[in-house]
N, C-alpha and C positions, 0 to 999 in steps of 0.2 A: 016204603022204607021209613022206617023212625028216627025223628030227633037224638043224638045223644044230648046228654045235659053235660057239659063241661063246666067244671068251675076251678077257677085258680087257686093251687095253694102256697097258701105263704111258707117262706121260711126264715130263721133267723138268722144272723149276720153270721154266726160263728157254721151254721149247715152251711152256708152258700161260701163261706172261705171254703171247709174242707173240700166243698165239689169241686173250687177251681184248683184245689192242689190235685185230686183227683184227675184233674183235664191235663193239667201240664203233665203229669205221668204219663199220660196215654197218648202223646201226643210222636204222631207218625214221623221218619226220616223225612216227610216232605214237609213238615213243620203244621201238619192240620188238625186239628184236636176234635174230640165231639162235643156239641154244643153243652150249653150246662142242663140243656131241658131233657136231652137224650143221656146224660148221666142218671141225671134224677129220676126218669120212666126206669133205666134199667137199675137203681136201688130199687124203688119200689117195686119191682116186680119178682127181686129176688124176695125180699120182705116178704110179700103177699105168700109165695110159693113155700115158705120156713113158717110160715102160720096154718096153709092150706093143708102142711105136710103133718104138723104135731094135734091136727084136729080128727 
């Protein structure tokens, strides 16, 4: 099995407000939110798929 290469990516103050406003949105009757890293996997993944789609 192979290595993945992960590398962190930055964001700016004003990306990382909108995801926690984003959080408190979705944030369940039992008061538990998803993480801000599983926000940002799932923008970026819509991203990717809206770029994979118009190529």
């Amino acid at each position: 099995m192979s290595k993945s290469h992960v590398k962190p990516v930055l964001l700016t103050n004003k990306q990382i407000e909108s995801i926690r406003q984003l959080q408190e949105r979705q944030r369940s009757a039992f008061g538990t939110a998803p993480t801000i890293h599983e926000i940002a996997r799932g923008l970026m993944d819509k991203a990717l798929q809206q770029i994979e789609g118009a190529m």
